[in-house]
PDB file of N, CA, C and O in Angstrom:
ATOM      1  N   UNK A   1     -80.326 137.976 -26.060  1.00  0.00           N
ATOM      2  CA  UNK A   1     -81.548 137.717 -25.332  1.00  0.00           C
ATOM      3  C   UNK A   1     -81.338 138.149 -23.874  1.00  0.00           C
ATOM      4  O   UNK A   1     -80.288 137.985 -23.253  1.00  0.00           O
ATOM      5  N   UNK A   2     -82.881 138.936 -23.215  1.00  0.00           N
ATOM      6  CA  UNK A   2     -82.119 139.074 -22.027  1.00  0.00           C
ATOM      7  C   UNK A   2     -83.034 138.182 -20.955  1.00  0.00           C
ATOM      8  O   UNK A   2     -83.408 137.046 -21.246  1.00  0.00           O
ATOM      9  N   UNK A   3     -83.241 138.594 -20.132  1.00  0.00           N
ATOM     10  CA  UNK A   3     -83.906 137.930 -18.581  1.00  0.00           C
ATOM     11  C   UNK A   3     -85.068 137.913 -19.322  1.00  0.00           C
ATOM     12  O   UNK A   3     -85.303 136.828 -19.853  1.00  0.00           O
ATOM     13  N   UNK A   4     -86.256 139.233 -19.605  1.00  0.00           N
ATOM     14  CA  UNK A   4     -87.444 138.980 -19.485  1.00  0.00           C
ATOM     15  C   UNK A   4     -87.793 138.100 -21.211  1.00  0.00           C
ATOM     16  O   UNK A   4     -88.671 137.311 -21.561  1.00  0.00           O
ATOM     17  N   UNK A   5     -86.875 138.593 -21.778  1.00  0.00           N
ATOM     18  CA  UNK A   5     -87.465 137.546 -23.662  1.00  0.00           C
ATOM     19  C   UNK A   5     -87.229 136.074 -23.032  1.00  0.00           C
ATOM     20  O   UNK A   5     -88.088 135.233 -23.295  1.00  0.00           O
ATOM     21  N   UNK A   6     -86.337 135.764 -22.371  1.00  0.00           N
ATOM     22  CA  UNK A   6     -86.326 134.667 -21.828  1.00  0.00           C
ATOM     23  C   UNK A   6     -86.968 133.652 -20.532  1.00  0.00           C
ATOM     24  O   UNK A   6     -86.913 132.476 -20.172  1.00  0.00           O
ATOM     25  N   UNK A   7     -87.453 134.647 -20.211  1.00  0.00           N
ATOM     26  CA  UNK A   7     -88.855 134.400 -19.386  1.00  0.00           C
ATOM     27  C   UNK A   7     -90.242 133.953 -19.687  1.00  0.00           C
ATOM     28  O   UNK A   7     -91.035 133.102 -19.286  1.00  0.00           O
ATOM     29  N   UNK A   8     -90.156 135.350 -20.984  1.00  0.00           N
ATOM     30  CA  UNK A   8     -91.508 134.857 -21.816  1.00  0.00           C
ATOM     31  C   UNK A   8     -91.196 133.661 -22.649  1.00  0.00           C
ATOM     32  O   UNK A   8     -92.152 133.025 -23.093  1.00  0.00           O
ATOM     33  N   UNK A   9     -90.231 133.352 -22.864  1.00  0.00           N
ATOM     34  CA  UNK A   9     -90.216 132.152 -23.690  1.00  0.00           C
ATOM     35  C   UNK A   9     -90.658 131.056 -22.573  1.00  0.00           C
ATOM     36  O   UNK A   9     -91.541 130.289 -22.957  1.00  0.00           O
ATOM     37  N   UNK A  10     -90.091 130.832 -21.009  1.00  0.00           N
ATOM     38  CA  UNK A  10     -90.724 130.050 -20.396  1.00  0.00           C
ATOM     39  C   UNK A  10     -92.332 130.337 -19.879  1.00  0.00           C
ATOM     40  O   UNK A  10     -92.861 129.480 -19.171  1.00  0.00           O
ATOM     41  N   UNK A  11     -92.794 131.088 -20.109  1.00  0.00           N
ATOM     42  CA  UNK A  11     -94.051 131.282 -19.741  1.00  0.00           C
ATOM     43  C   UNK A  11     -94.999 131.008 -20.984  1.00  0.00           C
ATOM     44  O   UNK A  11     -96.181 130.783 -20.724  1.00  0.00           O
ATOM     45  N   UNK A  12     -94.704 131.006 -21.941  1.00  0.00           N
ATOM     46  CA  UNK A  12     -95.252 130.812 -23.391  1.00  0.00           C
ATOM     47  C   UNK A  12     -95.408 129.425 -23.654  1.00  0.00           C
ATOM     48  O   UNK A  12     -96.368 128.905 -24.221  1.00  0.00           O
ATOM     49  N   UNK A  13     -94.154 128.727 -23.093  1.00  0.00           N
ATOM     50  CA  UNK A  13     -94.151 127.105 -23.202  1.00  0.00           C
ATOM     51  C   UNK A  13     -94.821 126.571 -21.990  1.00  0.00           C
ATOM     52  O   UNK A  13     -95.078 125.367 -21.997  1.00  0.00           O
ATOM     53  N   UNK A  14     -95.183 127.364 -20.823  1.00  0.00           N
ATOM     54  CA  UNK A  14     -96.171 127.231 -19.514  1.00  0.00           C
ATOM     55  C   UNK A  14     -97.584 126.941 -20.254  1.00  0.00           C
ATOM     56  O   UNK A  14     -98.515 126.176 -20.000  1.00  0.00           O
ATOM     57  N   UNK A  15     -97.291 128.067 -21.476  1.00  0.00           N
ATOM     58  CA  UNK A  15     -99.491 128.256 -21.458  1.00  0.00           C
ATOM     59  C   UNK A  15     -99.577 126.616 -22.725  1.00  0.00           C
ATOM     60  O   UNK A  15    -100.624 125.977 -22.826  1.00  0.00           O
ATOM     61  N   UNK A  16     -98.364 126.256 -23.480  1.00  0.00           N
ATOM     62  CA  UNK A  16     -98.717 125.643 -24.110  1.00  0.00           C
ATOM     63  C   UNK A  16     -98.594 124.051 -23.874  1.00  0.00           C
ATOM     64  O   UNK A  16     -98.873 123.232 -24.750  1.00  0.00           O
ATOM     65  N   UNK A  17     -98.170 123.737 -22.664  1.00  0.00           N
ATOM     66  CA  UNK A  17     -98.303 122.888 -22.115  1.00  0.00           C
ATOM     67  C   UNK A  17     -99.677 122.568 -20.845  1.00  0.00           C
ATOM     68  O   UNK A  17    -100.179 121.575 -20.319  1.00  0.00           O
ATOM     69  N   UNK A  18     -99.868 124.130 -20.783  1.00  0.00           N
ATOM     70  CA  UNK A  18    -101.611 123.749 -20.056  1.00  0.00           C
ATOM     71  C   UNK A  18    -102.687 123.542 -20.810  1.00  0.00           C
ATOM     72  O   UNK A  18    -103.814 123.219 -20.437  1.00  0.00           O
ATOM     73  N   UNK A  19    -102.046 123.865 -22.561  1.00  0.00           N
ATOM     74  CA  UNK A  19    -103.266 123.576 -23.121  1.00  0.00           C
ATOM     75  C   UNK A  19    -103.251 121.959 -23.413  1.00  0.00           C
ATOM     76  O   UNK A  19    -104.245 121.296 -23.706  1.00  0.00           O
ATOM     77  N   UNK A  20    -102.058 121.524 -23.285  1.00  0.00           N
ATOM     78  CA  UNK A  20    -102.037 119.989 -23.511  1.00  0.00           C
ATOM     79  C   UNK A  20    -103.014 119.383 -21.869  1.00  0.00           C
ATOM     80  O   UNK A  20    -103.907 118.538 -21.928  1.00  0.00           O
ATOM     81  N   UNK A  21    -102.741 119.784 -21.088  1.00  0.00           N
ATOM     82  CA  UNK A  21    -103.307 119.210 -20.102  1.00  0.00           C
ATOM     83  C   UNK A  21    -105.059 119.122 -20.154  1.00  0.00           C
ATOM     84  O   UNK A  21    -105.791 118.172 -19.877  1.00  0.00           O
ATOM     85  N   UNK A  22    -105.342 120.281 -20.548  1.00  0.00           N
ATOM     86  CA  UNK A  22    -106.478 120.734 -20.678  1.00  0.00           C
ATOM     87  C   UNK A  22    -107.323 120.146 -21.574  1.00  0.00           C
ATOM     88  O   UNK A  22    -108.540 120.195 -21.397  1.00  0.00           O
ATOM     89  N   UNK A  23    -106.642 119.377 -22.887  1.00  0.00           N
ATOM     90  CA  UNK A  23    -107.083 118.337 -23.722  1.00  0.00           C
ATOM     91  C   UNK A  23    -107.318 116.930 -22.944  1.00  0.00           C
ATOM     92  O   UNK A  23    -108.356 116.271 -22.882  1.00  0.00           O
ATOM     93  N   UNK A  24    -106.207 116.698 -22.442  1.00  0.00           N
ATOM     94  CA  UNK A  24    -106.153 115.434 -21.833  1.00  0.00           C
ATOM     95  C   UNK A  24    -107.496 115.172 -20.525  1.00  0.00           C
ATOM     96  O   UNK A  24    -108.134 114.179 -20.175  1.00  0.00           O
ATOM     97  N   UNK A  25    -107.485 116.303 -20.185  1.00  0.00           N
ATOM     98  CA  UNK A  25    -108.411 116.213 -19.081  1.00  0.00           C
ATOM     99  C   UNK A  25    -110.089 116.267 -20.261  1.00  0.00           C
ATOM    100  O   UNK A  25    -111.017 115.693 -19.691  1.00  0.00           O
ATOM    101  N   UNK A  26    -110.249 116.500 -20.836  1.00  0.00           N
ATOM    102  CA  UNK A  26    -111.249 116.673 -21.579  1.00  0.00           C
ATOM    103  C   UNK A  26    -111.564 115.160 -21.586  1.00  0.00           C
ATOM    104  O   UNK A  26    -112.598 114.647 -21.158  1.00  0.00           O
ATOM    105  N   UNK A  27    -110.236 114.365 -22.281  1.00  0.00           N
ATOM    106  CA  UNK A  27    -110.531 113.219 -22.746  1.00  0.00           C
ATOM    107  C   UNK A  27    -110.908 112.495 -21.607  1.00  0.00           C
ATOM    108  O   UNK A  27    -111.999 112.001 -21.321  1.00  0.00           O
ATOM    109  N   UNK A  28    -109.715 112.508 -20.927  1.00  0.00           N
ATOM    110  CA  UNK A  28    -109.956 111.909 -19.566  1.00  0.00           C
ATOM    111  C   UNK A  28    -111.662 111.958 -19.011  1.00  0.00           C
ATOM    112  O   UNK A  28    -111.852 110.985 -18.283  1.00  0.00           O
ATOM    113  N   UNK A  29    -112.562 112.569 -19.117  1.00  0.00           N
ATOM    114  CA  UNK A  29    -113.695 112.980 -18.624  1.00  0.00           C
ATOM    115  C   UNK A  29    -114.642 112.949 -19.397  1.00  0.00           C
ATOM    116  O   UNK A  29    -115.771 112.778 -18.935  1.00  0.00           O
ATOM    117  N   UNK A  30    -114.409 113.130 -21.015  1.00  0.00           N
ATOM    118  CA  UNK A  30    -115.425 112.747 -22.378  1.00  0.00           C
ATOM    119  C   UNK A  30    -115.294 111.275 -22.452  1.00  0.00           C
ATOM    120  O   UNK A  30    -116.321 110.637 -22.220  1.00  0.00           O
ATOM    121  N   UNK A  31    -114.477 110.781 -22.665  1.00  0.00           N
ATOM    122  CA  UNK A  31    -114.480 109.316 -23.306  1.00  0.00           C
ATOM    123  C   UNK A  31    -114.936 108.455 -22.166  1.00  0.00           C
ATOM    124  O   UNK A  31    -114.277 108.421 -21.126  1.00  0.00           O
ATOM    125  N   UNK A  32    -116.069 107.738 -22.321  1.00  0.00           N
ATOM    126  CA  UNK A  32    -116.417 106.953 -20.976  1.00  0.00           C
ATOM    127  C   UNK A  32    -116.292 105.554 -21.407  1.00  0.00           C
ATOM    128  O   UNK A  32    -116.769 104.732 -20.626  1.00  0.00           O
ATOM    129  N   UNK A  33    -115.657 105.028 -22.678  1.00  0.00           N
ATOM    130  CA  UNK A  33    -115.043 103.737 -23.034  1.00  0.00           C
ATOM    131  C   UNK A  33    -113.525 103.419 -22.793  1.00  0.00           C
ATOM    132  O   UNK A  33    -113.073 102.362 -23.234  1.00  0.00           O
ATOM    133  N   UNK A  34    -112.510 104.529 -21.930  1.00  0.00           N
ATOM    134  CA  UNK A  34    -111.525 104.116 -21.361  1.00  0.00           C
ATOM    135  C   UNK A  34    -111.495 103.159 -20.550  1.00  0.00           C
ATOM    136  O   UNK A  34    -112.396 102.917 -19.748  1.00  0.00           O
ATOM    137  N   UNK A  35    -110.244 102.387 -20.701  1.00  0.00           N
ATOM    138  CA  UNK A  35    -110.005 101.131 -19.906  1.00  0.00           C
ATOM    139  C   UNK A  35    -109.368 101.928 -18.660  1.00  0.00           C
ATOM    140  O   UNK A  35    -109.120 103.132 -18.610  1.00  0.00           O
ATOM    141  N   UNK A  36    -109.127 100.762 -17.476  1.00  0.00           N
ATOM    142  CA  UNK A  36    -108.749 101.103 -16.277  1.00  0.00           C
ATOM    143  C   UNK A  36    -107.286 101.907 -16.628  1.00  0.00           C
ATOM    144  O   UNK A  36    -106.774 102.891 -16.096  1.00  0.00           O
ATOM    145  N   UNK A  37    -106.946 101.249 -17.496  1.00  0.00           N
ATOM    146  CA  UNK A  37    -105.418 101.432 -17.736  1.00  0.00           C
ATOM    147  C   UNK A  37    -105.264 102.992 -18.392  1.00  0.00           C
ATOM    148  O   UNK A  37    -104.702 104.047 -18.097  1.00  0.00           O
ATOM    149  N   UNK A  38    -105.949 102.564 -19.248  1.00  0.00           N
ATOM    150  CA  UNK A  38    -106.125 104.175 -20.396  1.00  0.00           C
ATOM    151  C   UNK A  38    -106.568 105.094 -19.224  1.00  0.00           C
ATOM    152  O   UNK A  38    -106.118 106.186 -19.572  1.00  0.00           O
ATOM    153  N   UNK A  39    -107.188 105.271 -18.043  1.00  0.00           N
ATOM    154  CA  UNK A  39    -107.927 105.875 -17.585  1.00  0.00           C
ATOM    155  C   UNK A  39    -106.609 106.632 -16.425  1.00  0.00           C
ATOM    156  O   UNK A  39    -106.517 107.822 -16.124  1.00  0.00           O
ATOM    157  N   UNK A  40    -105.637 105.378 -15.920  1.00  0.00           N
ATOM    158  CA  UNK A  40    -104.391 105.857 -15.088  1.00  0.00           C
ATOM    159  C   UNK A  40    -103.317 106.482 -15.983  1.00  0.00           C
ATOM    160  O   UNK A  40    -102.576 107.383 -15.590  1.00  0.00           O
ATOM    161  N   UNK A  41    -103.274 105.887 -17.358  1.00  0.00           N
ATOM    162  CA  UNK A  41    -102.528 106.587 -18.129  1.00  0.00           C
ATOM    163  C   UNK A  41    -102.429 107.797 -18.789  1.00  0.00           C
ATOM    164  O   UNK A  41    -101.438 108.289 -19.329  1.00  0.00           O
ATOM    165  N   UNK A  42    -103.593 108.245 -18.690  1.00  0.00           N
ATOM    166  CA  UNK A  42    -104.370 109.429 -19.091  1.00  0.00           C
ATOM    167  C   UNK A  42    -103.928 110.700 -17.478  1.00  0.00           C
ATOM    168  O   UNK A  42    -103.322 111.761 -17.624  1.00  0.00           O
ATOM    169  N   UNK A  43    -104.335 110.273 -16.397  1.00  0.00           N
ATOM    170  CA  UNK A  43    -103.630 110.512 -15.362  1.00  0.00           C
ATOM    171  C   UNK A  43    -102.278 110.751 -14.757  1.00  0.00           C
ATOM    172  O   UNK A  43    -101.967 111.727 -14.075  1.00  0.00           O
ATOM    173  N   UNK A  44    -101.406 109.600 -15.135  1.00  0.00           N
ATOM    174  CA  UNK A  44    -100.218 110.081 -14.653  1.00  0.00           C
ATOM    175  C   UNK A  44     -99.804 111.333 -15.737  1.00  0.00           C
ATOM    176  O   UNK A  44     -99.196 112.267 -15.216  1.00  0.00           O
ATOM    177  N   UNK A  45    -100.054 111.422 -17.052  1.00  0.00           N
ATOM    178  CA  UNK A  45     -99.727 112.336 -18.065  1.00  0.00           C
ATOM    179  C   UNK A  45    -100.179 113.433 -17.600  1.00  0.00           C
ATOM    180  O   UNK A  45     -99.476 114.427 -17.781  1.00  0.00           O
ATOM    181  N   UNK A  46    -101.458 113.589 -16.877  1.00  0.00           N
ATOM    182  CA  UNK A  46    -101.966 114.864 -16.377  1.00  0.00           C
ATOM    183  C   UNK A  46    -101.000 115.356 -15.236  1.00  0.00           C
ATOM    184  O   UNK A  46    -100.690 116.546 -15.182  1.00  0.00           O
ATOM    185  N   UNK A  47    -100.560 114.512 -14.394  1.00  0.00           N
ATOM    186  CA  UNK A  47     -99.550 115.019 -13.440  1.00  0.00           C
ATOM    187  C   UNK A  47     -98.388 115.161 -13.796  1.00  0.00           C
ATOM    188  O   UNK A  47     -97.917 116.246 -13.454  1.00  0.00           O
ATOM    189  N   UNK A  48     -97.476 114.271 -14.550  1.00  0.00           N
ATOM    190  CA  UNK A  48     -96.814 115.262 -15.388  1.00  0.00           C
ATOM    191  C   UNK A  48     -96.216 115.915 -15.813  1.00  0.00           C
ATOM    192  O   UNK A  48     -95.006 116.099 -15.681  1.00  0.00           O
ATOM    193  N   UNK A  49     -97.314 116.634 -16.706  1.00  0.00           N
ATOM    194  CA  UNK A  49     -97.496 117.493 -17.536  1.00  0.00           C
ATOM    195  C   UNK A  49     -97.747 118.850 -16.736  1.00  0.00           C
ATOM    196  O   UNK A  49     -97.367 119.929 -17.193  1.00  0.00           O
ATOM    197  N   UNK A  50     -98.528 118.712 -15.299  1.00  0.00           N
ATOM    198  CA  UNK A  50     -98.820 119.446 -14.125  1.00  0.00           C
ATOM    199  C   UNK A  50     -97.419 120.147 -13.746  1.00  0.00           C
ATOM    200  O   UNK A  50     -97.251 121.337 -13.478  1.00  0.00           O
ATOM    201  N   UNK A  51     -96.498 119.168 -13.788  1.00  0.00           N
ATOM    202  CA  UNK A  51     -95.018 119.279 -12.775  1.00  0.00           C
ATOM    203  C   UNK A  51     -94.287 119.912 -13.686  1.00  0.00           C
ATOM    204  O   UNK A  51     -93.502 120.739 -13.222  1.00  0.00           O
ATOM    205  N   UNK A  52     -94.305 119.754 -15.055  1.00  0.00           N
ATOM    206  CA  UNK A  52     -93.982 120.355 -16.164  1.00  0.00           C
ATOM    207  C   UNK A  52     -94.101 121.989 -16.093  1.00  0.00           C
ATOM    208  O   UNK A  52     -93.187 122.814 -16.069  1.00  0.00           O
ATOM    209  N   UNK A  53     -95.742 122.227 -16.064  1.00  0.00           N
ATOM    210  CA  UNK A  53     -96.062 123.568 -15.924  1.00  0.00           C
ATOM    211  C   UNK A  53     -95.427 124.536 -15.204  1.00  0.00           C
ATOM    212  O   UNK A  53     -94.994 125.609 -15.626  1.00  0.00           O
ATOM    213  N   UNK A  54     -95.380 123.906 -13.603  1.00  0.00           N
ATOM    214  CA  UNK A  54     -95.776 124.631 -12.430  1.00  0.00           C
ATOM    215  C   UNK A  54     -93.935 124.858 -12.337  1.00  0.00           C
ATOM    216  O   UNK A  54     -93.404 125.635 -11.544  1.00  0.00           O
ATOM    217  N   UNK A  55     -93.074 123.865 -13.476  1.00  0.00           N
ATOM    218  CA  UNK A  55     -91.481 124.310 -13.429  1.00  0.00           C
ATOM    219  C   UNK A  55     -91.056 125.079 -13.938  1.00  0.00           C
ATOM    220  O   UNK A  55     -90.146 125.807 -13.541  1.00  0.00           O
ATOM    221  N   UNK A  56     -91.872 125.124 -15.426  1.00  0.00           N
ATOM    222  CA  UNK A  56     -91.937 126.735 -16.378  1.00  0.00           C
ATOM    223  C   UNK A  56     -91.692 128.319 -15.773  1.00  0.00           C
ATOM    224  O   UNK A  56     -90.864 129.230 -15.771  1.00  0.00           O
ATOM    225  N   UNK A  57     -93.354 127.862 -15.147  1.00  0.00           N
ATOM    226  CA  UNK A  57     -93.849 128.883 -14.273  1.00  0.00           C
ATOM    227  C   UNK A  57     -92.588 129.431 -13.267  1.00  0.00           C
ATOM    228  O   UNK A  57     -92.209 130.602 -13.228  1.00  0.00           O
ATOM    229  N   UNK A  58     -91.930 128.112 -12.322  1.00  0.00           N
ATOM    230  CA  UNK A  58     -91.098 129.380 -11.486  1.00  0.00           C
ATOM    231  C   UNK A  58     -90.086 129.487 -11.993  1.00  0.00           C
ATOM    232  O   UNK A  58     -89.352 130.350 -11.511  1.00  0.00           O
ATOM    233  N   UNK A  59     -89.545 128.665 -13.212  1.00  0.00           N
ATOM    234  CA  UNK A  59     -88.200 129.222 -13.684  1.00  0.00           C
ATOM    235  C   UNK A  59     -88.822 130.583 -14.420  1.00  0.00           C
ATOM    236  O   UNK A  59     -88.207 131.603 -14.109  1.00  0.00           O
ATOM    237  N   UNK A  60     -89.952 130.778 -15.357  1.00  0.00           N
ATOM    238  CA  UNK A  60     -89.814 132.293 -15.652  1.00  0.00           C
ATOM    239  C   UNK A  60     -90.066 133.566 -14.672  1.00  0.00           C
ATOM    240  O   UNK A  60     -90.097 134.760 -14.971  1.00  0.00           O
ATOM    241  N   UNK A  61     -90.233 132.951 -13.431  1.00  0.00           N
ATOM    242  CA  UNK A  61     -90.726 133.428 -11.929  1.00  0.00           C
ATOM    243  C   UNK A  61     -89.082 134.198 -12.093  1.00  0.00           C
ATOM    244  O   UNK A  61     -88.901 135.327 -12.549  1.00  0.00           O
ATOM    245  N   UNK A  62     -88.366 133.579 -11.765  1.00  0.00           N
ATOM    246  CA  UNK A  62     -87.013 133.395 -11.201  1.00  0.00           C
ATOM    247  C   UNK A  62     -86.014 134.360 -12.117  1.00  0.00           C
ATOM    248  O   UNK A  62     -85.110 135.067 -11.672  1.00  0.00           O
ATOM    249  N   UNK A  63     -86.425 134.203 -13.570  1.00  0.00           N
ATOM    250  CA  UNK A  63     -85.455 135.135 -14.307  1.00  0.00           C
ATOM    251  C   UNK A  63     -86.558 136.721 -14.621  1.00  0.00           C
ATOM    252  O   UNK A  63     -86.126 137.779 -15.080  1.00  0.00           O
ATOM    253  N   UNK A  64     -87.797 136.481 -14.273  1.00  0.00           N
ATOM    254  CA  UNK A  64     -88.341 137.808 -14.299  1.00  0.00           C
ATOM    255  C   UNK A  64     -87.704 138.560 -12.929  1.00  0.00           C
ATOM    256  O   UNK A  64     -87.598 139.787 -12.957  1.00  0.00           O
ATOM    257  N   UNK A  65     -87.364 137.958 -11.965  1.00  0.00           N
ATOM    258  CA  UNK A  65     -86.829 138.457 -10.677  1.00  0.00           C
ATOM    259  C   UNK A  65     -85.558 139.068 -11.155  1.00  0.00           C
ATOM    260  O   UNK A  65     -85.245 140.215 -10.838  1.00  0.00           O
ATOM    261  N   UNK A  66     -85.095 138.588 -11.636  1.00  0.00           N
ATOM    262  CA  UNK A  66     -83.171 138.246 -12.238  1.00  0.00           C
ATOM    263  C   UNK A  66     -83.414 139.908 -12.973  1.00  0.00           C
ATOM    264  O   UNK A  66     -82.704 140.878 -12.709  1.00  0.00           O
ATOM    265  N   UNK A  67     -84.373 139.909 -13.752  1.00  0.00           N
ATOM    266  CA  UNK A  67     -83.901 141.159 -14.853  1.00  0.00           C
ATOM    267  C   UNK A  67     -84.192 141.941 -14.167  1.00  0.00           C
ATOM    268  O   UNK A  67     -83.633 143.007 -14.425  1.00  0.00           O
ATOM    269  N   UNK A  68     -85.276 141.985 -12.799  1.00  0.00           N
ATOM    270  CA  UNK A  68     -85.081 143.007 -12.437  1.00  0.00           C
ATOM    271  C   UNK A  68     -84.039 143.659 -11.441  1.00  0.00           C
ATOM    272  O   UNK A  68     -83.794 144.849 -11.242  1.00  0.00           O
ATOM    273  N   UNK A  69     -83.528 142.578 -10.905  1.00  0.00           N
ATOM    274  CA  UNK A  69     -82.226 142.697  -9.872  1.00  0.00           C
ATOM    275  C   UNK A  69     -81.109 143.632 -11.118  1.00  0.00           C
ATOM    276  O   UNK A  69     -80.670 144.759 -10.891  1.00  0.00           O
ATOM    277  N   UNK A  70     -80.778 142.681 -12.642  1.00  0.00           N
ATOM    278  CA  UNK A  70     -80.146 143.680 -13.383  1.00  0.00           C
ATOM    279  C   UNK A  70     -80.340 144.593 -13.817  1.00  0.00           C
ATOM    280  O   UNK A  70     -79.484 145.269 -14.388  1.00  0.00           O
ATOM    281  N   UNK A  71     -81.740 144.957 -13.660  1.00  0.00           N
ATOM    282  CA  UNK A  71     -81.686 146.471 -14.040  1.00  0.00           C
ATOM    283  C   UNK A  71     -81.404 147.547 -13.295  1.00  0.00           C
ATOM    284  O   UNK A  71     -80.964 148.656 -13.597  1.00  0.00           O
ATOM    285  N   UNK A  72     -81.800 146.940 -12.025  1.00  0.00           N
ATOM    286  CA  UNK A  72     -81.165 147.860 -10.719  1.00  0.00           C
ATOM    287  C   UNK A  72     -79.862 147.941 -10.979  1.00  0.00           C
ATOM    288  O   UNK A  72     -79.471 149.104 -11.076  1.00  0.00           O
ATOM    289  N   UNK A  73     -79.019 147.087 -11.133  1.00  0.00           N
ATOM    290  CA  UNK A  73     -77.846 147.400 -11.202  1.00  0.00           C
ATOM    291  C   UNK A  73     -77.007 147.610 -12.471  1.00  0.00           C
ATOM    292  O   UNK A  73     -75.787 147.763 -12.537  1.00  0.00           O
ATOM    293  N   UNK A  74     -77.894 147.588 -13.451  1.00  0.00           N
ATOM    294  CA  UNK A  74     -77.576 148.580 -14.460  1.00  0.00           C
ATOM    295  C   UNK A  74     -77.199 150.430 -14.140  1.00  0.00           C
ATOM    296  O   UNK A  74     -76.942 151.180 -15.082  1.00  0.00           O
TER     297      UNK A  74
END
């Protein structure tokens, strides 16, 4: 495996963790019989799940950089 298959693998698990968010926020905003609780809990999961993403994102940031530094020096 090199830099970029391994990149896309973190960027792949980026999109499929925004689609979890993207549910949650649905619910979060459809269901208007949430309790206070359900309503923060639903929330902190959105953030997260947020912090989750946005770590994906620069670790496949970081090794898309990487393959290209090795290919230069290939």
């Amino acid at each position: 495996m090199d830099y970029i298959e391994w990149a896309d693998e973190y960027y792949t698990n980026a999109h499929r963790v925004q689609a979890v968010i993207e549910k949650k926020k649905l619910r979060l905003k459809g269901t208007k019989s949430l309790t206070a609780d359900q309503r923060k809990r639903l929330t902190d999961d959105i953030k997260q799940y947020r912090r989750i993403y946005h770590e994906l994102l620069d670790i496949g940031d970081l090794l898309t950089s990487r393959a290209g530094v090795a290919v230069r020096e290939a």
